[in-house]
Every structure is written in structure tokens, then in C-alpha cells.
C-alpha distance (Angstrom), angle and dihedral (degrees) to the residues before:
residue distance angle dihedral
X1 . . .
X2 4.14 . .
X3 3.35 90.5 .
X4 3.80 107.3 45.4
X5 3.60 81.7 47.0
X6 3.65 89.4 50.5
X7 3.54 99.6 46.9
X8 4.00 85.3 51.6
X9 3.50 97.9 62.9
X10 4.23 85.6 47.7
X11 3.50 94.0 63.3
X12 3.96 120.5 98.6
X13 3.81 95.9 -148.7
X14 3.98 92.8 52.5
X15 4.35 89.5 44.9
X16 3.78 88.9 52.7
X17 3.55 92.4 39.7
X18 4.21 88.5 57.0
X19 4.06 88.5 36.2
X20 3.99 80.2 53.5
X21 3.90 95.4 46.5
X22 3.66 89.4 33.8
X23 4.17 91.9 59.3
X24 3.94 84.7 43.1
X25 3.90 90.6 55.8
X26 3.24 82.2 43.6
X27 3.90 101.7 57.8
X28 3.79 92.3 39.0
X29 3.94 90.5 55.1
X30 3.75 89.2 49.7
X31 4.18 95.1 40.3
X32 4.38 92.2 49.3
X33 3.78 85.5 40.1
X34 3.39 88.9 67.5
X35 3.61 99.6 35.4
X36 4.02 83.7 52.7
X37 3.96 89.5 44.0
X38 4.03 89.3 49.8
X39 3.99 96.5 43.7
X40 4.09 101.2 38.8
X41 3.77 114.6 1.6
X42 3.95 86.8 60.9
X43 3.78 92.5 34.5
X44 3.75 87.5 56.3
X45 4.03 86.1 54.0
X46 3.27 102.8 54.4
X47 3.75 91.4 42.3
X48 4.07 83.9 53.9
X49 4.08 84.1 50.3
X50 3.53 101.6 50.9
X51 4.01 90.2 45.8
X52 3.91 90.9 50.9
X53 4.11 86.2 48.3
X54 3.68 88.8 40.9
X55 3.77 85.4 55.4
X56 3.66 101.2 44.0
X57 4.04 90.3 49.6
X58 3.75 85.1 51.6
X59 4.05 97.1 53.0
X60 3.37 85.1 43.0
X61 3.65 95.2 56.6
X62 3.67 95.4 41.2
X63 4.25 92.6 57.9
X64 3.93 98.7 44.3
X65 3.80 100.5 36.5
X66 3.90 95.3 26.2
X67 4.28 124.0 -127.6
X68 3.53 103.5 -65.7
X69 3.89 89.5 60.3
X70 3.96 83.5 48.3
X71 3.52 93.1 46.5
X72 4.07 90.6 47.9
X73 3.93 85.2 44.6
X74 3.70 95.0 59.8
X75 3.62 99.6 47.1
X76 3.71 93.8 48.4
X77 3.97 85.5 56.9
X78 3.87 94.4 39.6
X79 4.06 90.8 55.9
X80 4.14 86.6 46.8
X81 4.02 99.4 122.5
X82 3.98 107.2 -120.0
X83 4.28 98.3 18.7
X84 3.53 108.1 137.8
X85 4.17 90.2 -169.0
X86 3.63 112.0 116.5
X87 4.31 116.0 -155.9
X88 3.85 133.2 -163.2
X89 4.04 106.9 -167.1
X90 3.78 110.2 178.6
X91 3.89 112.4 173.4
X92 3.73 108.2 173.5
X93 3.55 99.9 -10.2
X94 3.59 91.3 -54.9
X95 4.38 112.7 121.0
X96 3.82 117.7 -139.0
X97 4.25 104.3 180.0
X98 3.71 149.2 124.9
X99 3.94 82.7 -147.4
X100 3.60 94.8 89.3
X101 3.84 100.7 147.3
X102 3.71 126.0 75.4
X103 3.97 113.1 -99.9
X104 3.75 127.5 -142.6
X105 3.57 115.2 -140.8
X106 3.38 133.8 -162.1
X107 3.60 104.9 -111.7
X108 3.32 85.1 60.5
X109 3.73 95.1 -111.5
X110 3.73 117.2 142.8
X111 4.16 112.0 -140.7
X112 3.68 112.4 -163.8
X113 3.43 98.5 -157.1
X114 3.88 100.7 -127.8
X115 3.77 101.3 26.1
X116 3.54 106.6 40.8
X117 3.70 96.8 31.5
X118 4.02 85.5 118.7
X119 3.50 96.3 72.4
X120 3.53 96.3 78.9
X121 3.54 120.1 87.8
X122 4.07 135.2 -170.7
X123 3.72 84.1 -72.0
X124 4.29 133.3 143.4
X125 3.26 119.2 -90.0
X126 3.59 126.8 -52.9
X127 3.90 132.8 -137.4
X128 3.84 125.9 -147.5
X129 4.12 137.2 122.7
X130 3.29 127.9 -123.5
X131 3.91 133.4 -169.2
X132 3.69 124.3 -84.8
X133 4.10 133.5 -166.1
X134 3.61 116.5 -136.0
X135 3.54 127.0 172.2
X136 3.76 132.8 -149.1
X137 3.63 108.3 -169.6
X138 3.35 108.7 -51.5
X139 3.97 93.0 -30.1
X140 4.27 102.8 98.9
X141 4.17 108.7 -159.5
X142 3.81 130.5 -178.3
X143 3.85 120.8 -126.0
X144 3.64 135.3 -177.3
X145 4.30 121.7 -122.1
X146 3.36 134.3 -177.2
X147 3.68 123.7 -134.9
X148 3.96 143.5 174.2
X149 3.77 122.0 -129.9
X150 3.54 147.7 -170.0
X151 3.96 129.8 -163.1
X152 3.72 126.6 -168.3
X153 4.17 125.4 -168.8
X154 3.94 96.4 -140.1
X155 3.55 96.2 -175.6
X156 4.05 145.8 -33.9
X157 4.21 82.2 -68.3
X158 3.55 103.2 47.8
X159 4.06 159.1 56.1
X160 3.74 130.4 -168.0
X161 3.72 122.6 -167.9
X162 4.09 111.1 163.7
X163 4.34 111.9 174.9
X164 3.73 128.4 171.8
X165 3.49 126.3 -146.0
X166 4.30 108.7 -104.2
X167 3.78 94.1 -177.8
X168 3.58 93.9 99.1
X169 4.19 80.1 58.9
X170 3.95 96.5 42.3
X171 3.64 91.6 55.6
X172 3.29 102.1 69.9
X173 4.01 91.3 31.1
X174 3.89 88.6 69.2
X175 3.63 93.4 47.8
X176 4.00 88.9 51.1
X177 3.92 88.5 47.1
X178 3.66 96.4 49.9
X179 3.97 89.0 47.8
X180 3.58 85.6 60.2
X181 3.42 102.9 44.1
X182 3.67 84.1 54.0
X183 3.27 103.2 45.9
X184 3.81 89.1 52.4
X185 3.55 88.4 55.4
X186 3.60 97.5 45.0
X187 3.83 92.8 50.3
X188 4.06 88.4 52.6
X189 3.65 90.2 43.6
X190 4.08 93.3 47.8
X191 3.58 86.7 45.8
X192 3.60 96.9 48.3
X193 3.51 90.3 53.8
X194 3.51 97.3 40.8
X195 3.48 90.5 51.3
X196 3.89 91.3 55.3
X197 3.59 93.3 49.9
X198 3.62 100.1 47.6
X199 3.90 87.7 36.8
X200 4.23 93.9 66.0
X201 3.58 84.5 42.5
X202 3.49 98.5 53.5
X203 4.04 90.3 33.0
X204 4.29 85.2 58.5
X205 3.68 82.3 51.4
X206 3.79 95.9 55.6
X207 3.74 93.9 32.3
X208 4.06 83.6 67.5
X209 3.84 97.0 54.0
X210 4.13 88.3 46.4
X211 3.40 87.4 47.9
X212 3.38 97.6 55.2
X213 4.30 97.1 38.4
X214 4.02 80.8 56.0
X215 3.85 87.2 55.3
X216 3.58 96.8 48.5
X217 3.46 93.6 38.3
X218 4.20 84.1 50.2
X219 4.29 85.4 53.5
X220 3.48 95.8 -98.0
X221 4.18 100.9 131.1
X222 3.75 87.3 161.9
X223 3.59 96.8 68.7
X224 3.83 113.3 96.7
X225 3.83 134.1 179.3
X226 3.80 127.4 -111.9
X227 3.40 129.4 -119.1
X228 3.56 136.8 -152.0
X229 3.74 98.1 -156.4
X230 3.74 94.5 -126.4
X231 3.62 90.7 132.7
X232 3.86 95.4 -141.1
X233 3.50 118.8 128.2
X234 3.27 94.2 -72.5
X235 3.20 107.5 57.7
X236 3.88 89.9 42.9
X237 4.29 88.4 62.3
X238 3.63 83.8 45.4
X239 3.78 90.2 63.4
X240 3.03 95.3 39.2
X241 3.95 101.6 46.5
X242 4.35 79.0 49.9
X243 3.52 95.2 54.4
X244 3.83 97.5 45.2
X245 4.14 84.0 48.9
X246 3.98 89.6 54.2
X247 3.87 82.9 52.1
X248 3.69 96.7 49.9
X249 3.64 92.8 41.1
X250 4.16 89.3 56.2
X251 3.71 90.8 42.0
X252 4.17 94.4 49.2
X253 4.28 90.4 39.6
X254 4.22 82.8 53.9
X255 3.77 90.7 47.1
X256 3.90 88.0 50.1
X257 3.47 89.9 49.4
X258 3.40 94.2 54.7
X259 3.31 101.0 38.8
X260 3.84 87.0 51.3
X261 4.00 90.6 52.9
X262 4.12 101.2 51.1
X263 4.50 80.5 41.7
X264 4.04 84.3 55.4
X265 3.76 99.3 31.1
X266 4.50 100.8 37.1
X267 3.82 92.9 31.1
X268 3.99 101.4 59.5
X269 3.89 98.0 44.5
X270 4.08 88.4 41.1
X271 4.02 82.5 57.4
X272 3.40 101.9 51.7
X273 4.24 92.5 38.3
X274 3.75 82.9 62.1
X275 4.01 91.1 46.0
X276 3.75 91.6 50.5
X277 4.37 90.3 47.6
X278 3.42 91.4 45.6
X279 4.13 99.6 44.5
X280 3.69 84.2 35.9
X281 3.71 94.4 56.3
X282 3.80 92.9 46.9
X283 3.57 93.3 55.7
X284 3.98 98.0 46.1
X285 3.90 116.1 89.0
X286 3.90 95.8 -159.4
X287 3.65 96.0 99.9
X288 3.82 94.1 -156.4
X289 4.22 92.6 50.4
X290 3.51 80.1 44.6
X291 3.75 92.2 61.5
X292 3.58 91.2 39.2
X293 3.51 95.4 63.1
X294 4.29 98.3 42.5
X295 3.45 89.3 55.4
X296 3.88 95.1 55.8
X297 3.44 87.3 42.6
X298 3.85 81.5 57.7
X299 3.48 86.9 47.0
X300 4.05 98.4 50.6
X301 3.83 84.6 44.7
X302 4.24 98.5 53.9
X303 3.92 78.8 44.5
X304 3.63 87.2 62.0
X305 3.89 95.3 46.6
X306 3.93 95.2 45.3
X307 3.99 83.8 47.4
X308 3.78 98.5 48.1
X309 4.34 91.1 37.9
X310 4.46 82.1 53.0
X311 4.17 86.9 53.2
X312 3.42 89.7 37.3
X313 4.21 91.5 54.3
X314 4.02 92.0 46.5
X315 3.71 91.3 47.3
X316 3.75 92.5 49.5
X317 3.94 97.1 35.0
X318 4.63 80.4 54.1
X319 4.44 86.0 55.8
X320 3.29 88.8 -109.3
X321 4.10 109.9 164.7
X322 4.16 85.4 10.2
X323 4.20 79.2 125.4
X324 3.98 89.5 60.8
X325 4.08 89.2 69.8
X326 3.11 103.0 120.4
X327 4.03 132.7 161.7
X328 4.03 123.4 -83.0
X329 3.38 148.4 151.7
X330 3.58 111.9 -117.2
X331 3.34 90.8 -155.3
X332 4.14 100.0 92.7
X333 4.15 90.4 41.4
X334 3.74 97.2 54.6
X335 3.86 85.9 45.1
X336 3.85 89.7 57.8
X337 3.40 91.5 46.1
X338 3.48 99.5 54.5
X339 3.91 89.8 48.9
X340 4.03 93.0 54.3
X341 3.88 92.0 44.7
X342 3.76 96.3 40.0
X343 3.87 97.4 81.8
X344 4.19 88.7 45.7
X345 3.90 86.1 63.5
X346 3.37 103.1 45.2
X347 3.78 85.6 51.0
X348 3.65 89.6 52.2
X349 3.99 95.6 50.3
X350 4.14 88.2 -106.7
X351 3.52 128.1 139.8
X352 3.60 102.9 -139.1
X353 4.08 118.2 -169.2
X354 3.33 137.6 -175.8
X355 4.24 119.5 -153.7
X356 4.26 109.9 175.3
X357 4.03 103.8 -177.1
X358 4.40 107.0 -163.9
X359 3.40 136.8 -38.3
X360 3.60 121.7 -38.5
X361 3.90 132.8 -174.5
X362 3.51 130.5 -173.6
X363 3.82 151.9 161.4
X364 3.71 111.3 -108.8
X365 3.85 143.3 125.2
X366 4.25 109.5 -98.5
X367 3.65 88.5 -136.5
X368 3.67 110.1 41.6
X369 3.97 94.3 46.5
X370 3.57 88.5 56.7
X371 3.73 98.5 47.6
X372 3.67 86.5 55.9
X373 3.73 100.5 44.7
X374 3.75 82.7 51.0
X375 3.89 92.6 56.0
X376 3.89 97.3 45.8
X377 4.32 84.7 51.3
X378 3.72 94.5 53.5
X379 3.64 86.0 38.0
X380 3.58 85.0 61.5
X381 3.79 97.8 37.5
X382 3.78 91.9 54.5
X383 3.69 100.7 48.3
X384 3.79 98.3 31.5
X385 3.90 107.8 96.2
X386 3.87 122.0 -129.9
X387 3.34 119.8 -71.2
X388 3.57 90.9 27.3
X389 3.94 141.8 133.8
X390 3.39 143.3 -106.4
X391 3.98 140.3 174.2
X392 3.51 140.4 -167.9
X393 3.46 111.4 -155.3
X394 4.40 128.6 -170.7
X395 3.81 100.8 -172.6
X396 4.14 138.5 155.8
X397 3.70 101.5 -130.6
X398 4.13 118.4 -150.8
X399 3.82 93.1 -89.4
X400 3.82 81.5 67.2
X401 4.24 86.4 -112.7
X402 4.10 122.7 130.9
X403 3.67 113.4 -120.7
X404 3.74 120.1 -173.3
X405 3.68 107.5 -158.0
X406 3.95 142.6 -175.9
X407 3.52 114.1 -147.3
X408 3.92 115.9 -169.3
X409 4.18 137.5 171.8
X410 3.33 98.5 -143.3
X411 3.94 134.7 101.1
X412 3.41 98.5 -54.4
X413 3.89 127.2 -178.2
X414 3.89 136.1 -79.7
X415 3.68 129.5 -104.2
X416 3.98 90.3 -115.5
X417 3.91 93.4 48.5
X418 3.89 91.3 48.4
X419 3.80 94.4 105.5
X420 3.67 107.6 23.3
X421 3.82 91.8 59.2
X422 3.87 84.3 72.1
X423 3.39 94.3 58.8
X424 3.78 120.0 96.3
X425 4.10 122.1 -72.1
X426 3.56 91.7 -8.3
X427 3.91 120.1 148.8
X428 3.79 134.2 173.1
X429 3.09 99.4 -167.5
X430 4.20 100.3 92.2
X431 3.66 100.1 -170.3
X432 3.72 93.4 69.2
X433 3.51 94.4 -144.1
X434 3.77 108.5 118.6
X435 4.44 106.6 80.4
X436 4.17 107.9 -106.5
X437 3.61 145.3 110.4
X438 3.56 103.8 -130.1
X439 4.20 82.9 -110.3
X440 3.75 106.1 103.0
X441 3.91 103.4 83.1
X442 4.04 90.2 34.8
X443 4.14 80.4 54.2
X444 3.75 84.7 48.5
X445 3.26 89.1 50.7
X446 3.57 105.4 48.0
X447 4.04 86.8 55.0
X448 3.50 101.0 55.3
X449 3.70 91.2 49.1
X450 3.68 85.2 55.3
X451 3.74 94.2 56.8
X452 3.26 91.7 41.6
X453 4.06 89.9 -119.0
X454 4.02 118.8 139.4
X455 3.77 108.0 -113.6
X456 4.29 98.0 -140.8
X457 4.01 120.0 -165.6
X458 3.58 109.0 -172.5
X459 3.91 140.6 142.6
X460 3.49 126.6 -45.6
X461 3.66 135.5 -141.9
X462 3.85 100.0 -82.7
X463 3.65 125.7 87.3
X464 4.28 103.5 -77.7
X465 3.87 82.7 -136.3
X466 3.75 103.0 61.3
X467 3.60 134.8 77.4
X468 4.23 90.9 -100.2
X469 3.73 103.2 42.9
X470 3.57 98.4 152.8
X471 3.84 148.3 -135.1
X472 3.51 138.7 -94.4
X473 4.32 116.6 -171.8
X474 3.46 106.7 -175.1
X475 3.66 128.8 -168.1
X476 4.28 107.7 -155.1
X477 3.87 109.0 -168.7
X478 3.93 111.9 -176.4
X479 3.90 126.9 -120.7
X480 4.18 108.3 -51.5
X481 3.71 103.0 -121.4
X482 3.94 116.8 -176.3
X483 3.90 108.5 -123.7
């Protein structure tokens, strides 16, 4: 479930769906804030101005006509039909109100309304609810409102407090802040939704083109992609990435072709040139002509190899034979190698080991994985010095992958030169003097990529500082999975 979920939030088309949603949310939070700001914030304003001038008028009336005016003042307002102001007079400890039930405010504070009238200072206005009656017929029930009010100390004798009733302003403010907590949550919920939907759609989409670059990256140029013919930009880059694979596919069947043609026409008269050297020089009795013409048969024949291991890297690097993976145990192959190349170190003065740690399976083509465990041995043979080492190894590295490696002590290569020795005809070695093309690493190289293992040159055993640091040519297959 972690990892569908997981692979939801990595797709583009569900982020922008949620940035989408997200904006929407947004908007609607901003638009009912208003509408909220407009129909109660402001409400509650005024409410808070016509209390303070309510108040003011009051004071005033109390110090030019004295408090028995006031008091008559406030009753004559209190017994106005339809007034929602609420009043709490106390002139000498005696209470004049309509307020005659004990509020709650919101601090928390309880106010008795005589008693603890003191508390109150010139401050803003002040929320709390208070009970009212109301009567349905003959049936009487008790309801909570909310008011605002204000309270003024007039003088040493007496207390002011005037309210009014806000409920009829609350009401509707709830309503307005549920409809925007649920439109916020509708818009996130839409757009999660719509974000999943259009998500699989757009991951089948997608899925098609990576399909299709695994196929041509597999060696299959005839595979194309369809199209629905919607002519969004979709479908465009799928005619476009068609078209571009109808162009590589006539550019790679001409390189066959030719490729094909100098194999046919250079590799039959390069056969029989090294027939006629080598018959040539068996006949001959001059030993030194003799010689002359073995070696250039030697010659004509290494011109062979280097030309067949250069077809052989093009037809590889194209995925050609990537269908004859198959699986194996590696197991039996590096056995048989180690047999063949056994004798050849012991001839050159090299201990040669082989250490195979568990069972191992894994995807590859019989022939090709031995060619290039052959090439990274006699790499190792020819550059390791007598008296030497050298080690096969079959191992499951900590990734869980199988590497087949050949460790050596001999001159090994430098950091810098790491990758561009397994590029085509390139050799270190200056002199010239050691037989090769420059081709067996690149060959190397154009296997692994085949089987989709990492070919890894790294440090061998020796000390990295000293003239015979070693090598280490690792072969890095991933995970065997059954198809």
C-alpha cells in the first residue's frame, strides 16, 4: 500500500493535479474569507461602534443631567419592544438592568453582576453568552447567545455595562465558516481524486513511451508506439519519437549492410593471404624468409581477430543476441575457465585462484560471459608480473547482486584512465610491445551493457602507492528475477 501510495505522489499529473486543487482551495479560502469578513467581521464592528457611542451618550447623560435621569434613561430603552441592548446600571450599590442572568465569558472570568462589577476596566469590547427565555406556545425553553459588551466606571458612585445580543450575527457566521471549511475540503478531496484518475491515465500514457525506450534499448527497432490521434502533446511526441525510430532503424539496417559487405568482401581474401604466408613459409628453406612470412601470417591473422572483435562490438552495442539471455549458474563456466587458464599462469610464474562463495543465478548469454571472463584473465595474465597473483572470484555483494571479478597484483590502471581504457583501440601501455588491439575491455564493455551488469574497475590488492598496485575487473549483474 506504501508504495502505490508512493509512486502516487511521484507522478507529475497527480502533483499538478493537487497544485491545481491546492490553488482552488486556495481561491475559495480567500473568496468566503471575504464574504465572511464582509457579512460578520464588519458586522461585529459596527456593533462594537454603536456600543462605544451608546456608551459615550450614556456618560454623557449621567454628568449633565445627573444618575437618576441615567437610570430613567436606561429603563425607558430596556422596555423598547424589539432592543436587543442589554444594561447593568449600579449607582451606589444599587443594580438597574435587563441583564439579569449571570454571563460566561470567554476568558473564563465569572462577573457577578453586582459584586464583581469592579473588575472591568475602560477596556474593548468583551465577548460572552448569556441565557435567554423563549417561549413557544405555552412550552418556555432556555437557549444560549452570544453578545459583545462594553463597561465604563463613571465615577466613585457608579458602573455602566451596556451589551447587545450578536447571535442574530453568529448564526449565519457559522454557517459561512462551515461552507468554507467544506469547500476547502471538497476542493482537496476533488482534487485528490482527480488527481488519481488523471494520474493512471497519464501514468498508461508514459508507461507506453518506457515501454517502448526499453524495447529499443533491448534491440528491438521495430517496435513502435501507438497513437490515439488526439493530437495533444502527446500524441505529437509520439510521432515524432516514431519517425525518429524509422530513421534510426534505416540508418542501423545501412550500417549492417555495410558492415556485412567489408565482413564478406575483407574477411575471405584476409583468409586465404594468411593461407598462402603460412603454406608459403612451410615450403621455403631460407629460414629467415621463412620467418618473415609466419609472422605476417600472424599479422593477417590478429587483423582478422581485431576485425571480427570491431563487428562483434557494433553488433552487440545495436542489442543484437540481447533475446539469447537466458538463466545460468555461473558456477560450471567460471570452473572451466579456471581449468583452461590455469596452466597459462603457472607458465607465467602466477598464482592463479579461484574462491566461488553460494549459489548464484543470473540472466546472461553462455557464450558472451565467457568470452569476457576470458579477456579480463589474460588481461590479468599479461600485465601481471612474475610471481604474481590472480583470483577469480563468484560472490553476492551487499546489494544482494552477483559480481564475478578478477583480481590481479600487477600494474594495474590509474584513476583518470579508468573509463577511457574501455573505449575502442585504446592502450596505456606506450611502448607497444605487449600483442593487443586495444579491443578487449571495449568488448568487455559492450557485454556488460548488454546484460545490463555495471562493468567496475577499481583498486587491487597492492598498496595504490607502489609501482604494482593492482586491478580489480568486476562484472555486477543485477538481482535474477524469473520472467
Amino acid at each position: 500500500m506504501f508504495a502505490s501510495v508512493k509512486r502516487l505522489f511521484k507522478s507529475t499529473a497527480f502533483r499538478l493535479s493537487m497544485i491545481a486543487a491546492s490553488l482552488f482551495a486556495l481561491s475559495s479560502l480567500i473568496m468566503l474569507g471575504y464574504i465572511y469578513y464582509a457579512t460578520v467581521i464588519s458586522a461585529l464592528n459596527q456593533v462594537d461602534r454603536d456600543l462605544q457611542d451608546e456608551l459615550e451618550e450614556l456618560v454623557t447623560v449621567y454628568h449633565k443631567l445627573g444618575p437618576d435621569e441615567l437610570n430613567k434613561i436606561i429603563i425607558v430603552r430596556m422596555l423598547q419592544p424589539g432592543s436587543d441592548m442589554k444594561y447593568v446600571y449600579e449607582y451606589r450599590g444599587q443594580p438597574t438592568g435587563n441583564l439579569n442572568t449571570q454571563p460566561t465569558f470567554t476568558d473564563k472570568k465569572e462577573w457577578n453582576l453586582v459584586k464583581q462589577i469592579n473588575e472591568f476596566r475602560n477596556t474593548p469590547s468583551r465577548k460572552f453568552t448569556y441565557q435567554v427565555d423563549e417561549f413557544r406556545g405555552d412550552e418556555k425553553t432556555t437557549t444560549t447567545h452570544r453578545a459583545r459588551g462594553q463597561f465604563r466606571q463613571i465615577s466613585d458612585e457608579a458602573k455602566l455595562f451596556i451589551a447587545r445580543d450578536v447571535e442574530p450575527i453568529m448564526a449565519p457566521a457559522e454557517r459561512v465558516r462551515r461552507a468554507l471549511f467544506v469547500s476547502v475540503a471538497l476542493a482537496l478531496s476533488l482534487g485528490v481524486l482527480s488527481g488519481i484518475i488523471m494520474s493512471r491515465r497519464f501514468s498508461r500514457r508514459i508507461g507506453a513511451f518506457n515501454r517502448l525506450a526499453k524495447d529499443v534499448r533491448d534491440g528491438d527497432l521495430k517496435k513502435r508506439i501507438k497513437r490515439n490521434n488526439s493530437g495533444d502533446e502527446l500524441d505529437i511526441l509520439a510521432e515524432h519519437l516514431n519517425s525518429m525510430l524509422d530513421h534510426i532503424d534505416r540508418l542501423m539496417q545501412a550500417m549492417r549492410y555495410a558492415g556485412d559487405s567489408i565482413a564478406h568482401d575483407l574477411r575471405s581474401p584476409l583468409t586465404r593471404l594468411r593461407t598462402r604466408l603460412e603454406n608459403a613459409g612451410s615450403e621455403i628453406e631460407d629460414e629467415a624468409a621463412r620467418d618473415a612470412l609466419l609472422s605476417a601470417s600472424q599479422d593477417a591473422g590478429e587483423l582478422l581477430r581485431t576485425f571480427d572483435s570491431v563487428l562483434r562490438i557494433a553488433r552487440l552495442e545495436a542489442g543484437e543476441r540481447r533475446e539469447m539471455l537466458v538463466e545460468l549458474d555461473p558456477k560450471p563456466l567460471l570452473d572451466d575457465i579456471a581449468e583452461l587458464y590455469e596452466p597459462s599462469c603457472e607458465d607465467a610464474g602466477l598464482d592463479f585462484a579461484l574462491e566461488i562463495v553460494g549459489k548464484h543465478k543470473i540472466r546472461a548469454d553462455r557464450g558472451l560471459l565467457s568470452q569476457a571472463v576470458s579477456n579480463l584473465v589474460e588481461n590479468a595474465i599479461k600485465y601481471t608480473p612474475r610471481g604474481g597473483a590472480i583470483t577469480l572470484r563468484l560472490r553476492k555483494i551487499s546489494s544482494g547482486r552477483t559480481e564475478i571479478s578478477v583480481t590481479d597484483t600487477g600494474l594495474g590502471i590509474p584513476l583518470e584512465d579508468r573509463q577511457r581504457v574501455k573505449e575502442r583501440f585504446v592502450r596505456l601501455e606506450k611502448s607497444r610491445t605487449k600483442q593487443g588491439s586495444g579491443l578487449g575491455l571495449s568488448l568487455v564493455e559492450a557485454i556488460a551493457d548488454l546484460h545490463r551488469a555495471e562493468f567496475e574497475l577499481s583498486d587491487g590488492p597492492g598498496d595504490a602507492k607502489s609501482e604494482l598496485p593492482g586491478l580489480r575487473a568486476a562484472l555486477i549483474f543485477p538481482k535474477f528475477q524469473r520472467s
